[in-house]
DRENLO-34293 format. One record per residue (C-alpha): residue number from 1; residue in one letter; x, y, z. Coordinates in pm, 1 decimal, padded with zeros to 6 digits. Layout:
N
zalo num:NUM	residu:A	c1:X	c2:Y	c3:Z
...
This chain:
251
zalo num:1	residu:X	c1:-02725.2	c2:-00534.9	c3:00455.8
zalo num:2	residu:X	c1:-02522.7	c2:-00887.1	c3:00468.8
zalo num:3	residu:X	c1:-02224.2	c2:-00907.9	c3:00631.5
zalo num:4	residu:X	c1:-01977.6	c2:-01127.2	c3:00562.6
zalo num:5	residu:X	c1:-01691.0	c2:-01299.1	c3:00689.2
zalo num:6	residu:X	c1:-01344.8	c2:-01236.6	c3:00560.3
zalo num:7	residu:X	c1:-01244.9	c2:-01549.8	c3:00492.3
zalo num:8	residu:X	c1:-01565.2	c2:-01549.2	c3:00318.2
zalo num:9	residu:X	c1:-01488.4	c2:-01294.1	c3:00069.4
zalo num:10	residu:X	c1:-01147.6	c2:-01385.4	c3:-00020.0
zalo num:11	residu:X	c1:-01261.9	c2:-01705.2	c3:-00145.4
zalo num:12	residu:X	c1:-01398.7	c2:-01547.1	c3:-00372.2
zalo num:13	residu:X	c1:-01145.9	c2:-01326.0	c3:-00448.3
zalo num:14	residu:X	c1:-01084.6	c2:-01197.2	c3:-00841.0
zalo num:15	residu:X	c1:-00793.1	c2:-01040.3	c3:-00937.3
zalo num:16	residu:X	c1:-00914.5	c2:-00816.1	c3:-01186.2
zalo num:17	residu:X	c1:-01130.4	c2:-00619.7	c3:-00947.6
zalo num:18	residu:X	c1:-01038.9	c2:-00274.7	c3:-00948.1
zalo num:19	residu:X	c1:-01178.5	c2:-00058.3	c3:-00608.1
zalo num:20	residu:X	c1:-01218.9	c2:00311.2	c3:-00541.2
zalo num:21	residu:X	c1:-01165.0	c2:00503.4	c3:-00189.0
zalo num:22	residu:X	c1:-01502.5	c2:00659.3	c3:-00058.4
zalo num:23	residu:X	c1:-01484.1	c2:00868.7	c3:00251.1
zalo num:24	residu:X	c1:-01630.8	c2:00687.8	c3:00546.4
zalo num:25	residu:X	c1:-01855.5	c2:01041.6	c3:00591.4
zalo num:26	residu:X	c1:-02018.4	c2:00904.5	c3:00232.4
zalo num:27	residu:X	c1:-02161.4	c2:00594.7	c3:00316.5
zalo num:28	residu:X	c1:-02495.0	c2:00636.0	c3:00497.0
zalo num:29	residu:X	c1:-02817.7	c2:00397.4	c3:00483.1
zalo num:30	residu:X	c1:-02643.8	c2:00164.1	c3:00222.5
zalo num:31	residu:X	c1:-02563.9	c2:00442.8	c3:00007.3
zalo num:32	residu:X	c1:-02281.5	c2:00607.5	c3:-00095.0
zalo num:33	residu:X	c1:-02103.5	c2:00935.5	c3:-00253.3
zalo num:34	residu:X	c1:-01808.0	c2:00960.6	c3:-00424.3
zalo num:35	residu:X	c1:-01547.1	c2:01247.6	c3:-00430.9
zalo num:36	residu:X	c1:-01475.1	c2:01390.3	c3:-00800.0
zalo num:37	residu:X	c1:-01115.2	c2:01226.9	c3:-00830.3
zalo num:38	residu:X	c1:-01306.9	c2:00863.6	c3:-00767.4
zalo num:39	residu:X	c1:-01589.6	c2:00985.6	c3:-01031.6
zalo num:40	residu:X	c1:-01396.9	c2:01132.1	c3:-01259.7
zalo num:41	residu:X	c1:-01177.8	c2:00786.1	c3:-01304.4
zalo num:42	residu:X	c1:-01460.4	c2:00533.6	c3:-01295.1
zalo num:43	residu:X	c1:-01690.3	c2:00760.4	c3:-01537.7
zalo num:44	residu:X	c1:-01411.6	c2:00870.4	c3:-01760.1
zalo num:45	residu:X	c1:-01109.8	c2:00646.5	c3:-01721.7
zalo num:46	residu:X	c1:-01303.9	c2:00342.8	c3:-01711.7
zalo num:47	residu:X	c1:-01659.7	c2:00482.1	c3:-01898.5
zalo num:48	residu:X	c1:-01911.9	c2:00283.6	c3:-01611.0
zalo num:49	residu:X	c1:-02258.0	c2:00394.3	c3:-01599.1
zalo num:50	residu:X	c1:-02509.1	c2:00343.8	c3:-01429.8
zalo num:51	residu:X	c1:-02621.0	c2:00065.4	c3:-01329.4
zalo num:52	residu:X	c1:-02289.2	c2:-00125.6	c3:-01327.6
zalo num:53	residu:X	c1:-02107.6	c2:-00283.3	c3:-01002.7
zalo num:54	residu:X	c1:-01808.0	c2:-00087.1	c3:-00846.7
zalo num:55	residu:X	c1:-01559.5	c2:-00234.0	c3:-00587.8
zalo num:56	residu:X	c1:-01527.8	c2:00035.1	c3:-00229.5
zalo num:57	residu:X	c1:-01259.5	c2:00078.4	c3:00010.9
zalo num:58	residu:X	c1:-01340.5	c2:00280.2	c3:00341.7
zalo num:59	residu:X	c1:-00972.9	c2:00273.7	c3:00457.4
zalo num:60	residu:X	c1:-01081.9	c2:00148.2	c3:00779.0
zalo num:61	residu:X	c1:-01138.7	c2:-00212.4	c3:00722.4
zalo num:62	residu:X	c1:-01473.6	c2:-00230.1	c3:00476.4
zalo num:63	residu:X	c1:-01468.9	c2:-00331.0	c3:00146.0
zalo num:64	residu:X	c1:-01813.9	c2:-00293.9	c3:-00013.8
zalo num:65	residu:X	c1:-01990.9	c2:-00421.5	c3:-00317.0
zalo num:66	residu:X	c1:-02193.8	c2:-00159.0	c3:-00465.7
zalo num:67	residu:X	c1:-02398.8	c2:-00055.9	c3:-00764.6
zalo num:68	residu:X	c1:-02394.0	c2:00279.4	c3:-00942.5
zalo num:69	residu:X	c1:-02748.4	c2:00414.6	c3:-00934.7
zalo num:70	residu:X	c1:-02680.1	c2:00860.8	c3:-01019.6
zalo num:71	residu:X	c1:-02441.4	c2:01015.2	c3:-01171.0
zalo num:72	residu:X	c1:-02457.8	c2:01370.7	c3:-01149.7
zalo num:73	residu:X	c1:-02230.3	c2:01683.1	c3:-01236.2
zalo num:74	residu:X	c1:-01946.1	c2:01436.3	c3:-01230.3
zalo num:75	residu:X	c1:-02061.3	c2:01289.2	c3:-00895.3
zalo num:76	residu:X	c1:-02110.3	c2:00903.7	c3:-00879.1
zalo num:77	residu:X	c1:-02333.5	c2:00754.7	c3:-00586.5
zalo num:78	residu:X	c1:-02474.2	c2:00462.6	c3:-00549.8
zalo num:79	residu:X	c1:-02656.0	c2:00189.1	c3:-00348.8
zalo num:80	residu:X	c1:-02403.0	c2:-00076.4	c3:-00115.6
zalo num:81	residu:X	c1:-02503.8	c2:-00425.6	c3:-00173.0
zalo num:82	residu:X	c1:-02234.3	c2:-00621.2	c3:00054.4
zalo num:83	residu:X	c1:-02003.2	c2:-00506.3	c3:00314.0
zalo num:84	residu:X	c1:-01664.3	c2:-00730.3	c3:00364.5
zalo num:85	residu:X	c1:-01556.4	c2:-00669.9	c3:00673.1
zalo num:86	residu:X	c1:-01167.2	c2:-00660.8	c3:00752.3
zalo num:87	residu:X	c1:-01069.3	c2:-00759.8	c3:00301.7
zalo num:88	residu:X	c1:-00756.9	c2:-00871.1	c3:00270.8
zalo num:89	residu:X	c1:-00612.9	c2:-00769.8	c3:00627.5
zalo num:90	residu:X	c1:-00350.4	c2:-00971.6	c3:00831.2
zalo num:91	residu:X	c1:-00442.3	c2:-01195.9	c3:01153.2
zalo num:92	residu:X	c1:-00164.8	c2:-00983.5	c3:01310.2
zalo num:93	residu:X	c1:-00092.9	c2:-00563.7	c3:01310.8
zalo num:94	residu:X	c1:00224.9	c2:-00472.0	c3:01176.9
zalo num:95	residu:X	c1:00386.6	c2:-00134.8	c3:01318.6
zalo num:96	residu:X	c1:00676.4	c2:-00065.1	c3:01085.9
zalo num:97	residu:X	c1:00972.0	c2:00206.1	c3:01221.5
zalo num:98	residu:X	c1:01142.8	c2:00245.4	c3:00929.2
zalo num:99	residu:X	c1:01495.3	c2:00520.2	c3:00912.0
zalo num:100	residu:X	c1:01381.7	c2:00783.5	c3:00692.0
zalo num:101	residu:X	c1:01556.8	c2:00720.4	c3:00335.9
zalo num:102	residu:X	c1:01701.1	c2:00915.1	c3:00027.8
zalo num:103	residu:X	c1:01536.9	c2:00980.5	c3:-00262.5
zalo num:104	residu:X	c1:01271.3	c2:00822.2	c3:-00361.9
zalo num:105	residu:X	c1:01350.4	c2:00449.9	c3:-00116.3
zalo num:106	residu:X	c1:01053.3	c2:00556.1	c3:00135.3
zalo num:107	residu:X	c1:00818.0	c2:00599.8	c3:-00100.1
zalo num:108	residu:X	c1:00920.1	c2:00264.3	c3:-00211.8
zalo num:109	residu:X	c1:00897.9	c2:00133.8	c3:00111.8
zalo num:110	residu:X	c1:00527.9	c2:00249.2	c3:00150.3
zalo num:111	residu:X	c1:00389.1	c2:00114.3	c3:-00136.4
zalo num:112	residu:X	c1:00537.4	c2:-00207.5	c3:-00069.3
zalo num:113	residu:X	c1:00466.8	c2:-00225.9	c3:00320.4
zalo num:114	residu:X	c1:00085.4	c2:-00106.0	c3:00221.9
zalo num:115	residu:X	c1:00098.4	c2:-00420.8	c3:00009.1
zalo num:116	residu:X	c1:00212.3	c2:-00645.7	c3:00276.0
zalo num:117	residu:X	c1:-00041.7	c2:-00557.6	c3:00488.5
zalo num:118	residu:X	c1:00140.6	c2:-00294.4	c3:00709.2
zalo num:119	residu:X	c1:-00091.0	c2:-00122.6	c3:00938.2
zalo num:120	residu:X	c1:00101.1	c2:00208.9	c3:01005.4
zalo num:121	residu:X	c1:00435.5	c2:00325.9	c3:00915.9
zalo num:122	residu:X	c1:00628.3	c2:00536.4	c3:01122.9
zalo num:123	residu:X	c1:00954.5	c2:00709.8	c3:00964.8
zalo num:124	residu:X	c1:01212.9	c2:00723.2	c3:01173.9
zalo num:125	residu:X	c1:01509.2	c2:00968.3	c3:01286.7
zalo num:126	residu:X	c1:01781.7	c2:00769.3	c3:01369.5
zalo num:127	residu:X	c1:02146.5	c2:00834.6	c3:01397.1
zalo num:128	residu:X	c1:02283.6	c2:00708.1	c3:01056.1
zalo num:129	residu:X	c1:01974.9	c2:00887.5	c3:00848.7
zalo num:130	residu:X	c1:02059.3	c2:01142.8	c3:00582.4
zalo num:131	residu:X	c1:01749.5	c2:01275.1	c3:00501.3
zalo num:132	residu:X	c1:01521.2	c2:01382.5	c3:00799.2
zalo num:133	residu:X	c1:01226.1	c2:01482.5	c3:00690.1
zalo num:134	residu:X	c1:00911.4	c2:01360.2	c3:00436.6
zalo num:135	residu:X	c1:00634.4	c2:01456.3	c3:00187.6
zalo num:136	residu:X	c1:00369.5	c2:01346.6	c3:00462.3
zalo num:137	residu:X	c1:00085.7	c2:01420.6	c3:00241.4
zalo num:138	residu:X	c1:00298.4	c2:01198.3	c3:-00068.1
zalo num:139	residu:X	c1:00295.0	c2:00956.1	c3:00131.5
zalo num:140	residu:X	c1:-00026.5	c2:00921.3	c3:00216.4
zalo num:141	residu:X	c1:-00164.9	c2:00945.3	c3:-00155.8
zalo num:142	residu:X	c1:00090.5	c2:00638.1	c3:-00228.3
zalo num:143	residu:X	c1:-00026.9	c2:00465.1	c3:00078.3
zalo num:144	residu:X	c1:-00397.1	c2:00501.8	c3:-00017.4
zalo num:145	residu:X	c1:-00323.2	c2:00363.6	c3:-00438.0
zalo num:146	residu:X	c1:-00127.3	c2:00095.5	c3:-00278.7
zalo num:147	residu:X	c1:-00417.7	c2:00017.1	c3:-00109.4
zalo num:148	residu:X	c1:-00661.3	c2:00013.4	c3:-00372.3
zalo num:149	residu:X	c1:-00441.3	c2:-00157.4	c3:-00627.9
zalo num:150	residu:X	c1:-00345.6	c2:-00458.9	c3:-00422.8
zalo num:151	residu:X	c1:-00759.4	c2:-00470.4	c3:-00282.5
zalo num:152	residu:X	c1:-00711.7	c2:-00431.6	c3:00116.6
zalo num:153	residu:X	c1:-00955.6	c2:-00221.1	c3:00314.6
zalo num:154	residu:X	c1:-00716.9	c2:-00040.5	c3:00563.8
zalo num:155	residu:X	c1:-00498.8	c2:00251.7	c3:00438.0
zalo num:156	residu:X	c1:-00213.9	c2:00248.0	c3:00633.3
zalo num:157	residu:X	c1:-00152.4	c2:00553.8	c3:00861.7
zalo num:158	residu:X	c1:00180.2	c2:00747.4	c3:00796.1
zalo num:159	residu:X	c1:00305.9	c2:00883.3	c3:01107.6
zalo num:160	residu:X	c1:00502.2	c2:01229.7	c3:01104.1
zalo num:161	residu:X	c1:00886.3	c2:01154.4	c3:01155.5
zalo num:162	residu:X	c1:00924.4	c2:01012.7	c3:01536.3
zalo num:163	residu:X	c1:01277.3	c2:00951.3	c3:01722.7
zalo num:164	residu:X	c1:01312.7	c2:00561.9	c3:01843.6
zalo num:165	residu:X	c1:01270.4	c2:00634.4	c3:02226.0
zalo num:166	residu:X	c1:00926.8	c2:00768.3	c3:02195.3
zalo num:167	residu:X	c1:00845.0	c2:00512.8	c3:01952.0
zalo num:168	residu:X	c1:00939.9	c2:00229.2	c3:02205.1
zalo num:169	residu:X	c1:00740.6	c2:00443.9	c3:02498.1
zalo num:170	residu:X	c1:00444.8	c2:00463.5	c3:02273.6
zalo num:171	residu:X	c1:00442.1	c2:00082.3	c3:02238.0
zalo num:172	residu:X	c1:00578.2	c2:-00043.5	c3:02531.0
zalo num:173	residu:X	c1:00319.4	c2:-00336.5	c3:02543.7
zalo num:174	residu:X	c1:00422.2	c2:-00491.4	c3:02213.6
zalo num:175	residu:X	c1:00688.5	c2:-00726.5	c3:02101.9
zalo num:176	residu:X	c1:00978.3	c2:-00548.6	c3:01925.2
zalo num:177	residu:X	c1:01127.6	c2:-00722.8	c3:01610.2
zalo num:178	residu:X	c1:01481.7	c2:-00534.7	c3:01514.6
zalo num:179	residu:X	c1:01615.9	c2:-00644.6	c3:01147.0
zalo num:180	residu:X	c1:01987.9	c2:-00708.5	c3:01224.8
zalo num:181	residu:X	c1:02256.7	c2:-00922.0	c3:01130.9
zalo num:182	residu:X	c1:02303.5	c2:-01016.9	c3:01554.7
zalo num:183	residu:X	c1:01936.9	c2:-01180.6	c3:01529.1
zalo num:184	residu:X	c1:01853.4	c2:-01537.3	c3:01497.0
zalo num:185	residu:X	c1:01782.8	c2:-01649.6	c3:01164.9
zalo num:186	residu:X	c1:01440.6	c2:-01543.8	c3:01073.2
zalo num:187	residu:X	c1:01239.6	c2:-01903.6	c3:00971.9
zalo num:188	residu:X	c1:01379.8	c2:-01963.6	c3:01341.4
zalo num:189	residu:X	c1:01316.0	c2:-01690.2	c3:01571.1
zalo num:190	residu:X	c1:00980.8	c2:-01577.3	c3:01434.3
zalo num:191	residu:X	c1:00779.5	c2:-01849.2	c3:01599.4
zalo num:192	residu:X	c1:00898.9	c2:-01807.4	c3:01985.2
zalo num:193	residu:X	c1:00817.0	c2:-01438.0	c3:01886.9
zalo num:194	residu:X	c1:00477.2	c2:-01432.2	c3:01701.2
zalo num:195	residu:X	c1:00264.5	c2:-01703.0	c3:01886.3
zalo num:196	residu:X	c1:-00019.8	c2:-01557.2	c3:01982.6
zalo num:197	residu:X	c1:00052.8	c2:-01249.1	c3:01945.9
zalo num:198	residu:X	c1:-00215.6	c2:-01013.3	c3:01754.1
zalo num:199	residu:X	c1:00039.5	c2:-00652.7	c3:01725.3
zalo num:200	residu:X	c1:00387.7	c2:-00610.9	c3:01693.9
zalo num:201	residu:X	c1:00654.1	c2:-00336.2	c3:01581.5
zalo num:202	residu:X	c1:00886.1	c2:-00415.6	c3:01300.3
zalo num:203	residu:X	c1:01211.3	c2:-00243.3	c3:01259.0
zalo num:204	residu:X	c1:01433.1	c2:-00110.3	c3:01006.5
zalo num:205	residu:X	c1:01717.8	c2:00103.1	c3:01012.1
zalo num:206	residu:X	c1:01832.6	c2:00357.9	c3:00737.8
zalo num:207	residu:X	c1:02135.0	c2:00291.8	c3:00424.0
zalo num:208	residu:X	c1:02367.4	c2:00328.4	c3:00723.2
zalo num:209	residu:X	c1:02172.8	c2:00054.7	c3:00970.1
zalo num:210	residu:X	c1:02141.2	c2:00077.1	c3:01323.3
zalo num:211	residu:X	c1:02429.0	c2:00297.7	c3:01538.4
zalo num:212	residu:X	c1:02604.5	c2:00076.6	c3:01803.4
zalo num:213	residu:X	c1:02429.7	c2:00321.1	c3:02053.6
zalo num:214	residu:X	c1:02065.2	c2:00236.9	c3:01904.5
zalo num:215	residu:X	c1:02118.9	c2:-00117.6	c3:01943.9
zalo num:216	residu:X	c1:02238.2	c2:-00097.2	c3:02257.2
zalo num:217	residu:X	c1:01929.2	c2:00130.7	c3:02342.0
zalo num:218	residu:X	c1:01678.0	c2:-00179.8	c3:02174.6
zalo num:219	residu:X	c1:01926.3	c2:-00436.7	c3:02342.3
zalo num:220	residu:X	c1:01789.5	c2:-00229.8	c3:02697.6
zalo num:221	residu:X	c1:01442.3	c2:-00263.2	c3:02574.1
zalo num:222	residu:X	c1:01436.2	c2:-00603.2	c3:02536.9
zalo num:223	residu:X	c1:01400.0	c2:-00582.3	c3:02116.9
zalo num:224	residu:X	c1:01393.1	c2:-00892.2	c3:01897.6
zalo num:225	residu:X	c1:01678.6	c2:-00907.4	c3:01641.8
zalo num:226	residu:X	c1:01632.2	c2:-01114.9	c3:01319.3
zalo num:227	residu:X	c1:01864.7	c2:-01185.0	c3:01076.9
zalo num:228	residu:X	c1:01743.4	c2:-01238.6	c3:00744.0
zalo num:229	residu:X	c1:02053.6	c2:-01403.4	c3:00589.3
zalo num:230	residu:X	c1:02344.4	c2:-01465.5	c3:00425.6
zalo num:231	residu:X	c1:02322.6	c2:-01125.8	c3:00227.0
zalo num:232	residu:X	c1:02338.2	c2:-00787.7	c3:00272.6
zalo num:233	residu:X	c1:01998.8	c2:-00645.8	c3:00194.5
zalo num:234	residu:X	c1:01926.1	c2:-00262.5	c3:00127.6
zalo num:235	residu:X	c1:01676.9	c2:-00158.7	c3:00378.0
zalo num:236	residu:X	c1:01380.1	c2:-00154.9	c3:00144.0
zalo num:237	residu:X	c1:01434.5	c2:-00488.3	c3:00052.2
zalo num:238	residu:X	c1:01504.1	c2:-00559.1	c3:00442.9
zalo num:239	residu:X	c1:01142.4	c2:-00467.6	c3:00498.2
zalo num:240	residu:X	c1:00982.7	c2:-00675.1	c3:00168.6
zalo num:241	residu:X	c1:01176.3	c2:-00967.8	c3:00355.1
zalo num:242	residu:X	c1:01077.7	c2:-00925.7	c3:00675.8
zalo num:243	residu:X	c1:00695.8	c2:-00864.3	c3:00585.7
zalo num:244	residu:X	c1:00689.8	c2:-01217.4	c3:00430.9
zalo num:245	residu:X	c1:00810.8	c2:-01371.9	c3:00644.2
zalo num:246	residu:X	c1:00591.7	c2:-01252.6	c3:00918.0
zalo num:247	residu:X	c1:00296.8	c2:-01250.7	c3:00666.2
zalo num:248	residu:X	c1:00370.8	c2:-01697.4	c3:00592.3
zalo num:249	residu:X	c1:00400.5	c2:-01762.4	c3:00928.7
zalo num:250	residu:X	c1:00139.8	c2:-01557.6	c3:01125.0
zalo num:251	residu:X	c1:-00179.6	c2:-01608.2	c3:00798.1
């Protein structure tokens, strides 16, 4: 089996490809299984047969080329011709803590950090939050489409709903980036902050933003702040911001 590197594959990337999840368990001996929800979409939705080439995620960092070779009872498997190690990840991890939202804002924010190249998310219970709990298991199916729709290889772990002083004990080791209006402007705090670094934690507070007794708490932990303008940005949009700017200078 040929393995190849990233930057490799993403010269060759194409737009139009269209990948399914298979479960790490069901790729063995370059071969594959699918579950009936991936089946039932590429044999139905999309009428392949056999013989034609499907596009894999693992969730773990593969991306595979493969080519349909059964299809049985609904079941597709099939033979892997290339594995692309680490498609369409970032040079850096992101760790987003994000203050659990209303409605329907975190799913938002999940599909969008998944796009950006978020490695996990981590709602938060912070002191301004409304809403304090999730649909874990939504979140996770939106987390895994993102992933297949915008062609990375890691799904994005969702973490159960933490509180922000065993987040910042759980990464002690990491730099801490805080979106707040206190911060240096973002184009010119990010590089004394991201060179050479290879993980970090993002932050986000809820509609309300950060209490004074949070910041304070961060201020203690020696946390980043980064303003990202003139404007007042919703915290969904704080987190499409934040992500590209990280994304243009650390790729």
């Amino acid at each position: 089996m040929e393995l190849l590197y990233p930057f490799q594959f993403i010269d060759n990337f194409m737009p139009d490809k269209i990948f399914f999840y298979v479960e790490p368990s069901n790729i063995s001996s370059q071969k594959f299984i699918l579950n009936r929800q991936e089946s039932y979409h590429i044999t139905k939705v999309l009428r392949r047969s056999i013989g034609d080439n499907i596009w894999l995620i693992d969730g773990l960092g593969n991306a595979y080329n493969g080519i349909i070779r059964n299809i049985q009872k609904d079941i597709v498997s099939g033979r892997i011709l290339e594995v692309f190690p680490k498609y369409g990840e970032n040079n850096i991890q992101i760790i987003l803590g994000i203050g659990i939202l209303k409605k329907d804002k975190l799913k938002f924010v999940v599909e969008k950090a998944t796009e950006c190249g978020v490695k996990e998310i981590i709602p938060l219970v912070l002191d301004k939050c409304v809403k304090r709990d999730i649909n874990h298991i939504r979140l996770l199916k939106i987390s895994k489409s993102a992933a297949k729709q915008c062609g990375r290889s890691i799904i994005p772990n969702i973490s159960k709903p933490n509180i922000l002083k065993e987040l910042l004990s759980s990464y002690a080791d990491i730099p801490i980036l805080v979106c707040h209006d206190s911060g240096d402007k973002v184009i010119s705090g990010l590089p004394k902050i991201l060179d050479k670094q290879s993980k970090i934690l993002l932050l986000v507070g809820p509609e309300g933003d950060f209490s004074k007794k949070e910041i304070h708490f961060l201020e203690d932990h020696e946390a980043n702040f980064i303003n990202l303008g003139n404007r007042r940005l919703r915290s969904e949009t704080a987190v499409i911001v934040a992500l590209s700017q990280i994304n243009l200078y650390h790729d």
